[in-house]
N, C-alpha and C positions, 0 to 999 in steps of 0.2 A: 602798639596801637597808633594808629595816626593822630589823636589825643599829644600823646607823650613825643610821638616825631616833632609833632609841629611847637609844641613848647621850645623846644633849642633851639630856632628858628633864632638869631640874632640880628641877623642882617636882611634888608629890605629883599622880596625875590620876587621875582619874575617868571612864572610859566608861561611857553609857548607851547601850546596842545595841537597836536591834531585831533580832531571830535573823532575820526577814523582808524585811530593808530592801535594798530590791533598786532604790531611785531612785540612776539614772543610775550604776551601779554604783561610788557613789563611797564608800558604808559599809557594805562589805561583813562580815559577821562573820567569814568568814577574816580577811579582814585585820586586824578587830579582835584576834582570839584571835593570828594572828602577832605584831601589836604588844606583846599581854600577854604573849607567851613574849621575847620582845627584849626585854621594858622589866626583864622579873624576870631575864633574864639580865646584865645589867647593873645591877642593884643597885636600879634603879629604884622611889620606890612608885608602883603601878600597882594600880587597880581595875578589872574588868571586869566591869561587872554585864549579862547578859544577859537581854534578854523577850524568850522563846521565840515568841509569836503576836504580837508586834509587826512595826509598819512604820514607814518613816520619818515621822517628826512624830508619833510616839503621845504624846509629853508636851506638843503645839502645842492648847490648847482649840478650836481654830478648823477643826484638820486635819480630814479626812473618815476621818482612820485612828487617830483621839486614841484613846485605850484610857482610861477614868479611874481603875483599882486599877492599871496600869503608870505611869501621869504619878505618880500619891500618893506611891508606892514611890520613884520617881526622885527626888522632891524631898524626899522624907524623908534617902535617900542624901546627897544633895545639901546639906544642910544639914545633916548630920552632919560631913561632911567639911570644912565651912569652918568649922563651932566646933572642930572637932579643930585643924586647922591654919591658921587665920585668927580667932582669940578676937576679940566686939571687946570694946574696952577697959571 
């Protein structure tokens, strides 16, 4: 159950969705947004940043579905979150 996933959750996370990502239905944003309700109910920190008109590999340069103001965004996210909780020295 997504309950009992998100309990092992240790470390700070980070989702980047596409609202659209419909490959091989294995990231789905249900599921995403079920994980962020499990992860916050267990005390988890849990981010769920969603792109609404994304598909899977919108942050891939190479994908045919790259978006580049959703990759920008993602990676600003994305390095935000490792100075917050991974400073390097």
């Amino acid at each position: 159950s997504m309950r009992s996933f998100a309990a092992q959750f240790k470390v700070p996370i980070l989702v980047l969705a596409g609202e659209q990502d419909r490959l091989h239905n294995c990231c789905l944003i249900e599921f995403m947004r079920d994980m962020e309700v499990a992860a916050k109910e267990a005390g988890a920190q849990f981010e769920l940043a969603v792109y609404p008109n994304a598909k899977h590999g919108f942050a891939v340069a190479t994908s045919p579905t790259y978006r580049a103001d959703d990759a920008a965004d993602a990676w600003q996210r994305t390095k935000k979150i490792l100075k917050q909780y991974q400073p390097l020295p």
